[in-house]
C-alpha positions in Angstrom: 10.5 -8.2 -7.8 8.9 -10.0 -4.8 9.8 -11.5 -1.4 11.5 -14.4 -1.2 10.6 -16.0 2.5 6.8 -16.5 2.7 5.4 -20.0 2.3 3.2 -20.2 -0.5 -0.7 -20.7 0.4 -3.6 -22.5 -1.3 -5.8 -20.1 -3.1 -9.6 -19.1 -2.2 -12.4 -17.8 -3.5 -14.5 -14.8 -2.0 -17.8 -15.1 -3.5 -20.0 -11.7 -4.0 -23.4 -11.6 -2.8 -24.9 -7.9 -2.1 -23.3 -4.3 -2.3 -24.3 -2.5 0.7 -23.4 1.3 1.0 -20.0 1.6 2.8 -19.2 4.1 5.7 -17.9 7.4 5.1 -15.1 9.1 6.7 -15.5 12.3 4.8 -11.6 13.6 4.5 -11.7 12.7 0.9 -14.4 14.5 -0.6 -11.8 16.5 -2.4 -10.1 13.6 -4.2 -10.9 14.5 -8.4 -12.2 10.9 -9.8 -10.3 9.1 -12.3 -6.4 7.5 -13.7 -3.5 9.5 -11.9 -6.1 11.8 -10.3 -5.7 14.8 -8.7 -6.1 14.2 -4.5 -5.6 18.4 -4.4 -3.6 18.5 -1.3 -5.1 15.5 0.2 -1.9 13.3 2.2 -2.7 9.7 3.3 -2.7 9.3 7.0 -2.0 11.8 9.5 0.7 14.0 9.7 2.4 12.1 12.4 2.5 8.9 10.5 6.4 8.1 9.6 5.7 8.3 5.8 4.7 11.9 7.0 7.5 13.0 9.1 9.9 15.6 8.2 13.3 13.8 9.7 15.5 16.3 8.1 17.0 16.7 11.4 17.2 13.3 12.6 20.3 11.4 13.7 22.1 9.4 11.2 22.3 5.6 11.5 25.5 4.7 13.2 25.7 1.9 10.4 25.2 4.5 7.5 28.2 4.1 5.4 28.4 0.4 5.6 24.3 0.7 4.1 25.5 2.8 1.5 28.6 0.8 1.0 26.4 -2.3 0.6 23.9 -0.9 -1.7 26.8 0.4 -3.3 28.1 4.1 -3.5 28.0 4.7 -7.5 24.6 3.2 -8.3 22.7 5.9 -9.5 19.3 7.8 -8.4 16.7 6.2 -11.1 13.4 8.0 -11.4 11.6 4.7 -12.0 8.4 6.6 -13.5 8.0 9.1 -16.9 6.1 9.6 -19.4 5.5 7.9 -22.7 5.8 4.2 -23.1 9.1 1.7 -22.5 9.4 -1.3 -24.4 5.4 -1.2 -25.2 4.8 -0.2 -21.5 3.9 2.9 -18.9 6.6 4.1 -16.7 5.2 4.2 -13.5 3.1 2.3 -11.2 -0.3 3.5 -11.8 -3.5 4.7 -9.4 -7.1 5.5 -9.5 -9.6 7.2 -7.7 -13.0 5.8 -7.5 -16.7 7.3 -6.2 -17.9 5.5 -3.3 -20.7 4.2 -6.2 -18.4 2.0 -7.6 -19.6 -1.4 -7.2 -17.8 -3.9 -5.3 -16.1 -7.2 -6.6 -15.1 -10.3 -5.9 -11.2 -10.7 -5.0 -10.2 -14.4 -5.8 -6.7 -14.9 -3.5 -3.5 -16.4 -4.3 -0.1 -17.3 -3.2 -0.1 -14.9 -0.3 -3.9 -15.6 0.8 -3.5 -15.8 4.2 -1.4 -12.4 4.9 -4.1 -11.0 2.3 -7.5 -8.8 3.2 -10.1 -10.2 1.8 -12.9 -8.6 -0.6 -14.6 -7.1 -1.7 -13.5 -4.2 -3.5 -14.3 -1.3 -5.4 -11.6 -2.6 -8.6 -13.6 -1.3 -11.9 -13.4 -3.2 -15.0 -11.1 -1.0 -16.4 -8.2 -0.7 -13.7 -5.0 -0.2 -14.7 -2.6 -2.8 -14.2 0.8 -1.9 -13.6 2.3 -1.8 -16.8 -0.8 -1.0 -19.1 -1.2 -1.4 -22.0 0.6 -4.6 -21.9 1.3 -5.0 -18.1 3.5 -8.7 -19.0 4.9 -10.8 -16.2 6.2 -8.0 -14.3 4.5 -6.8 -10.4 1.4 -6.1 -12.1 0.0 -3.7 -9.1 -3.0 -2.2 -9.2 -4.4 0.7 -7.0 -7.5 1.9 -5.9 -8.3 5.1 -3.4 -11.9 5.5 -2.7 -13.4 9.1 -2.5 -15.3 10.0 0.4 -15.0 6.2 1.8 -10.9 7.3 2.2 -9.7 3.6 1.9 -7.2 2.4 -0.3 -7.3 -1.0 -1.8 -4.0 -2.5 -3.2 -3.0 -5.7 -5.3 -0.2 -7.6 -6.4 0.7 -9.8 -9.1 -3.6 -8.7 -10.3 -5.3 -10.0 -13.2 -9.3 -9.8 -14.3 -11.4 -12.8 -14.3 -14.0 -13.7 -17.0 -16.6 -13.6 -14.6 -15.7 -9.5 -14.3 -14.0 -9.7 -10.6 -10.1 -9.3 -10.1 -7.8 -12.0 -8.5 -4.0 -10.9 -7.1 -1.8 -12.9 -5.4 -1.6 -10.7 -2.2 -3.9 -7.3 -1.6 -4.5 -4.8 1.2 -6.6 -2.4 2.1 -5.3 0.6 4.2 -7.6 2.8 6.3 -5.9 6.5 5.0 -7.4 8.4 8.4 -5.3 6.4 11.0 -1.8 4.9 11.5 -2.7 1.5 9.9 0.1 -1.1 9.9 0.2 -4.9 8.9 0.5 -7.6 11.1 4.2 -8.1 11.9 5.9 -10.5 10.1 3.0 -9.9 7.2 3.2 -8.7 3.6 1.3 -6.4 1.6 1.0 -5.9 -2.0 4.5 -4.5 -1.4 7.4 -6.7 -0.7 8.4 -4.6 2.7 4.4 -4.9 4.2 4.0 -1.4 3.2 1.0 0.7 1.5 2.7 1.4 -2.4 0.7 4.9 -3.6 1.9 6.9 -0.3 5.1 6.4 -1.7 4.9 7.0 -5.3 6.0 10.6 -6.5 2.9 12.2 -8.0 2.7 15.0 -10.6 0.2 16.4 -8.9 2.0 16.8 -6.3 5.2 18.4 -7.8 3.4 21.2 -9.6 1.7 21.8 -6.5 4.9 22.2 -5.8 6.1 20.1 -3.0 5.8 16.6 -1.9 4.9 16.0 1.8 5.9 12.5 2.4 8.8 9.8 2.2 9.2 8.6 -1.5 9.6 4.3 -2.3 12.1 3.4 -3.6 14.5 -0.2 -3.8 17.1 -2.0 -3.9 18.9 -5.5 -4.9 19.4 -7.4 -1.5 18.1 -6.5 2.0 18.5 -8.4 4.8 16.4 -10.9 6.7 14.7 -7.9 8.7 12.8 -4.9 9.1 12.2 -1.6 10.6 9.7 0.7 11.2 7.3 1.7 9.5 7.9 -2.2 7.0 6.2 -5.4 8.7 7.7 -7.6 6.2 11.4 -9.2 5.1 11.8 -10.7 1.2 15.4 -11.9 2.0 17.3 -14.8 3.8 20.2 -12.7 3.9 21.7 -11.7 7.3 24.4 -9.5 6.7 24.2 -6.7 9.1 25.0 -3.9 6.4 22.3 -5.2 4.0 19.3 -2.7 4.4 16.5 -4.0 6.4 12.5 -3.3 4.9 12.0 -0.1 5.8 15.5 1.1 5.8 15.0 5.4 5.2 17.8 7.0 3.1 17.8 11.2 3.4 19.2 13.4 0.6 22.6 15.0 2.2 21.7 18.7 3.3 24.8 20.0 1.8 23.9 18.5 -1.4 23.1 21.6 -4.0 19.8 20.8 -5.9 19.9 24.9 -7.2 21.1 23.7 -10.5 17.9 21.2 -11.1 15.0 22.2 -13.4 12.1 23.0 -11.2 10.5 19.6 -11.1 13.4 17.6 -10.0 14.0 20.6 -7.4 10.2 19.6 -6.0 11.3 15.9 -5.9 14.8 16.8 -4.1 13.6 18.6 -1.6 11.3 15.8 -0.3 14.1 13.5 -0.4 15.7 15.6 1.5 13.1 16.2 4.1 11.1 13.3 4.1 13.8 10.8 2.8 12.8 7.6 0.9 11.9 3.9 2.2 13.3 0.7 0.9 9.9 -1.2 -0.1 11.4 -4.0 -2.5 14.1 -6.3 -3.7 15.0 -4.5 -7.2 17.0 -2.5 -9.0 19.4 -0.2 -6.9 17.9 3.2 -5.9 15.2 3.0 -8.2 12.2 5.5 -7.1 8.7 5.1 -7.9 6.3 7.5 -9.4 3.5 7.5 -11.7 3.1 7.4 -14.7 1.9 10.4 -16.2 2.3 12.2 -19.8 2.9 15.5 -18.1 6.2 14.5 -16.4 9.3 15.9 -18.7 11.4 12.7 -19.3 14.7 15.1 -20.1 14.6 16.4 -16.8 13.8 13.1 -14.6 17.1 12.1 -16.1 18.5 14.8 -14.4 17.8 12.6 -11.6 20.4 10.1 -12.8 23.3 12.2 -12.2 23.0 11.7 -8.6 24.2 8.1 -7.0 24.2 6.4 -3.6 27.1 8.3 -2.4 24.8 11.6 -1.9 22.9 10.3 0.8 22.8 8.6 4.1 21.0 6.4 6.5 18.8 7.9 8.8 18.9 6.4 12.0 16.7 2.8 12.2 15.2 2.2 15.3 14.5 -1.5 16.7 15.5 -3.7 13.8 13.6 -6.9 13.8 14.4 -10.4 12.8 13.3 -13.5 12.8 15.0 -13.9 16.9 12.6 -10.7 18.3 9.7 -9.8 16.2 7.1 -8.4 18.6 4.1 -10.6 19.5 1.1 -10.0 21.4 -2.6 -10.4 22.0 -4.8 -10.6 18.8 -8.3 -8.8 18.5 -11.0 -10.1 20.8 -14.7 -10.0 18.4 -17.0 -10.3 21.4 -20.1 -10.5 19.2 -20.9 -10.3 15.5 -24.7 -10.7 15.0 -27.4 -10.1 12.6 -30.8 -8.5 12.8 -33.0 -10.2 12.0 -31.1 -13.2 10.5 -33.7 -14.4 8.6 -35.7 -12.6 6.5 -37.7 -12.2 3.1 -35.9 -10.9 -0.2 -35.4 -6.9 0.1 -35.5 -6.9 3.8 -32.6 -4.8 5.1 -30.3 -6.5 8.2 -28.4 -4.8 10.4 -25.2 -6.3 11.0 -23.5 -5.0 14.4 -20.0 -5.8 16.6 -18.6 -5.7 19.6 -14.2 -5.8 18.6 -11.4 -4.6 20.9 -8.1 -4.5 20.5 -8.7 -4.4 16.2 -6.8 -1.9 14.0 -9.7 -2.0 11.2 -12.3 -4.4 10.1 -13.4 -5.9 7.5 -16.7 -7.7 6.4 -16.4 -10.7 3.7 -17.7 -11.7 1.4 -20.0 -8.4 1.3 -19.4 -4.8 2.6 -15.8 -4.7 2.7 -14.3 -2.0 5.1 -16.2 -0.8 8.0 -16.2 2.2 10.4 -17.9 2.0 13.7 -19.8 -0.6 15.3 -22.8 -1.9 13.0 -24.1 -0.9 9.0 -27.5 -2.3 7.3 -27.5 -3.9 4.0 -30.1 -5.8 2.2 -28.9 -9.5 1.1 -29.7 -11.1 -2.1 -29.8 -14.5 -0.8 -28.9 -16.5 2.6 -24.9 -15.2 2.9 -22.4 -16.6 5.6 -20.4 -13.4 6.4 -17.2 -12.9 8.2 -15.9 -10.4 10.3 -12.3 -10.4 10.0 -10.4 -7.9 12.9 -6.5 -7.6 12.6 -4.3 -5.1 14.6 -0.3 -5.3 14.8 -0.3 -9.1 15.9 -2.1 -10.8 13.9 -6.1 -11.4 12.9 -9.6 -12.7 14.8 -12.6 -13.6 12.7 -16.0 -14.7 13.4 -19.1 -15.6 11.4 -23.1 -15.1 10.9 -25.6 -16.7 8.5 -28.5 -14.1 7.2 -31.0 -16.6 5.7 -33.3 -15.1 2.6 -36.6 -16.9 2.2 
């Protein structure tokens, strides 16, 4: 289901021109390649990122029961992944993990271009759409982690154009070493302005053996606000007890998950540590996994017995509306130059830059993500690039021509 409040925006074109090598970070050598992938103990961001925190001991939300109350106490927990197919479809929202090889594509923009990062990206032919085989009208997500390179590249509503690049109504790319965040007030491919696969339950996590980070998870109606770590609202609604984006529910401690078959055990426990985030208008307490052959359907339903009533509402922090969303100063790109700027065909060009104040960068429409402060690549023909620098508050971009005689 998607967000309800955001004006609707022409749609652009990002044209391809050369595939430089990206920068490496080199925290996600590990990752196995491939559909549902193993990352073998890999967690995106750092530990201290909220998706990573352990808040089994924090305070409950003053406002708890009316939450609950709203979302209502006898709607079930709905493992919103499996395995098999459902009505010609995969249960699960679906990821891949790419080589840093993988050649980069055009991203053609939609509805939500101008909240969107631009591409391109490393989206292979064959991505899975949300839904495969027959992904229909529904979200239609598609995920991409990047091994070595340690980015993450995600798209809504996505769809493959003749032409062998992608198009999606809204996309981001997350940075998976630092505390990345969207603009506030600005969506993702996720309703709530939040990254989709560090929320998904994983089976290669669970026979691991534990899951280290908050689960996604949502519900019919929030409100018209957010809290940490969302940057988005879907709703028009302002009743105080509707859940804000963001809103964290935590597994009571008393609850007994002894009686669970192992798997489920794996998945309890991290609600009860790590809780679960409300990401999107949908279906009430539906959780998101992957899909995944492997996962034993008879025991996700296991999952079913609990219900609303067996959790609470974790203490929210500032909750912002439309009346006092945080502003401030946007990134200041001092210089973005190329040398040389004209040159022959096969002649490599440095591109270098001078940001403060940016989150992460990104080069359009060749390179994609960068690291540091300047990265060579060889253009195939004279190329306008832009630098676009976004932080918390909002985005700075500026441009240079390399010429190709």
């Amino acid at each position: 289901m998607r967000r309800a409040n955001t004006t609707v925006f022409a749609a652009f074109i990002i044209c391809l021109a050369a595939l430089p090598a990206r920068p490496q970070a080199g925290t996600c050598n590990g990752l196995s390649l491939g559909p549902e992938a193993s990352l073998n103990g890999f967690i995106p961001f750092p530990s201290d990122n909220l998706w990573n925190t352990n808040i089994s001991t924090w305070s409950v939300d003053s406002n708890s029961e009316n939450i609950i109350n709203f979302i209502g106490v006898n709607s079930p927990l709905h493992p919103d992944f499996g395995a098999g197919l459902y009505d010609g479809q995969t249960m699960g929202i679906p990821y891949q993990i790419e080589a840093d090889t993988q050649p980069l594509v055009t991203i053609k923009l939609g509805e939500y271009a101008t909240e969107s990062d631009p591409g391109p990206m490393p989206v292979p032919g064959n991505a899975q759409i949300e839904g495969f085989p027959n992904p229909g009208d529904g979200d239609r997500h598609v995920l991409v982690l990047e091994q070595t390179g340690c980015w993450l590249f995600e798209l809504y509503n996505a769809y493959k154009l003749s032409n062998g690049s992608w198009g999606g109504n809204s996309t981001a790319i997350w940075d998976m070493t630092i505390d990345e965040q969207r603009p506030y007030t600005w969506t993702s491919a996720d309703a709530a302005g939040l990254p989709i696969f560090v929320g998904l339950a994983r089976y290669d996590e669970v026979a691991a053996g534990a899951i280290n980070h908050a689960l996604r998870f949502t519900v019919p109606t929030t409100q018209e606000a957010f809290v940490a770590p969302a940057s988005h609202w879907a709703s028009s609604d302002t009743d105080p007890n509707a859940p804000p984006m963001g809103t964290r529910l935590r597994l009571k401690s008393s609850f007994n998950i002894s009686g669970f078959p192992p798997d489920d055990q794996v998945i309890l426990t991290a609600l009860q540590q790590y809780g679960m985030i409300v990401a999107d208008n949908g279906s009430a307490m539906f959780v998101s996994g992957t899909p995944d052959d492997r996962w034993n359907n008879n025991d996700l339903d296991q999952l079913k017995t609990l219900t609303a009533s067996d959790f609470e509402v974790v203490q929210l922090g500032t909750i912002y509306t439309p009346a006092n969303v945080p502003t401030g100063p946007n990134p200041v790109i001092s210089s973005f130059t190329a040398n040389p700027n004209t040159v022959s065909a096969g002649t490599p060009v440095t591109l270098s830059w001078t940001v403060s104040g940016a989150i992460y960068n990104i080069i359009s429409p060749v390179i994609g993500p960068v690291r540091g402060t300047s990265i060579t690549f060889t253009p195939s023909s004279t190329t306008t690039l832009t630098l676009y620098s976004t932080n918390q508050y909002g985005r700075a971009t500026a441009n240079v021509t390399v010429t190709v005689n």
